[in-house]
C-alpha positions as CSV (number, residue, x, y, z in Angstrom):
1,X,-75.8,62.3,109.5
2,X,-72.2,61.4,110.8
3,X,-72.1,64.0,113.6
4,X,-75.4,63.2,114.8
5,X,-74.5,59.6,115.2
6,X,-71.6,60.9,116.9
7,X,-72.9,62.8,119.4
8,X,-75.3,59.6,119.8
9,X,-72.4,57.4,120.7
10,X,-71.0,59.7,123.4
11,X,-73.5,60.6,125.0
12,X,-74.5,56.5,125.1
13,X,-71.0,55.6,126.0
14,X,-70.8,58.5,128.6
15,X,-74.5,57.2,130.4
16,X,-72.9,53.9,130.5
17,X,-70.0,55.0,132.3
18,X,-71.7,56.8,134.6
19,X,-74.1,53.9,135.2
20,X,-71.1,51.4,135.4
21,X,-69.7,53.9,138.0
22,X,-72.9,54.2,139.6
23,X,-73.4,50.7,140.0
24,X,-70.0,50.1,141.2
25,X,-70.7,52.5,143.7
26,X,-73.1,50.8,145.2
27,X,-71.8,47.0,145.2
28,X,-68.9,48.2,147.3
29,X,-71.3,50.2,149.8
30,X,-73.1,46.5,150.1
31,X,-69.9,44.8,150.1
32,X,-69.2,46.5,152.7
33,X,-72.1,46.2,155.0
34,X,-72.2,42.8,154.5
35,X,-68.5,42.4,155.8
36,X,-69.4,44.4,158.7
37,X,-72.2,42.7,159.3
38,X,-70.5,39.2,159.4
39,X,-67.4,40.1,161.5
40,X,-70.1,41.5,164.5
41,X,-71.6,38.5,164.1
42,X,-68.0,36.1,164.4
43,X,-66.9,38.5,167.2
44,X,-70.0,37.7,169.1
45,X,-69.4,34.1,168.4
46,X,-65.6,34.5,169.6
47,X,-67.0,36.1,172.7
48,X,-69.5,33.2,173.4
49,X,-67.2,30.5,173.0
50,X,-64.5,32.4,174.9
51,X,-66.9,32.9,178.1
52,X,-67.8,28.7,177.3
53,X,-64.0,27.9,177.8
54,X,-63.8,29.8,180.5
55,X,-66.8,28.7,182.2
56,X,-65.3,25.4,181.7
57,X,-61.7,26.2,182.8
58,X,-63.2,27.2,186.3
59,X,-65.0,23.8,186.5
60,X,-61.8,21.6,185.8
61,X,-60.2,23.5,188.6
62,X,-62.8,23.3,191.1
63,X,-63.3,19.3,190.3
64,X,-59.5,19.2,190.6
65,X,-59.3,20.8,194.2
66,X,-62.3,18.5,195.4
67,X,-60.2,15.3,194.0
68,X,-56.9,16.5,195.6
69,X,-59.3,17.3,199.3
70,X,-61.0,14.1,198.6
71,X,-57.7,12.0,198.6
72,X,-56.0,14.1,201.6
């Protein structure tokens, strides 16, 4: 009765590793998208609010040019 209990423990404890490695396997591949996934979406953000600045850049130095013109 001792080996077969045995052989019942290993083959439990090697299912479970494999499961455990299994699963591990997996988070990571999620982790993983889910990084991607939010740096696209703060690099787009960046981007935006990059183009915003310099939108508003441009317009400070177009009202400056008219005030400089308007006091001439």
């Amino acid at each position: 009765m001792g080996y077969v209990l045995r052989v019942r423990f290993a083959s439990f404890f090697a299912g479970a590793a494999v499961a455990s490695a299994v699963g591990i396997y997996i988070l990571h591949k999620d982790y993983k998208a889910a990084h991607q996934s939010i740096s696209q979406q703060m690099n787009g953000l960046y981007e935006s609010l990059d183009g915003r600045i310099s939108a508003l850049e441009k317009f400070k130095e177009v009202e400056a040019t008219k005030q400089v013109e308007a006091t001439e």
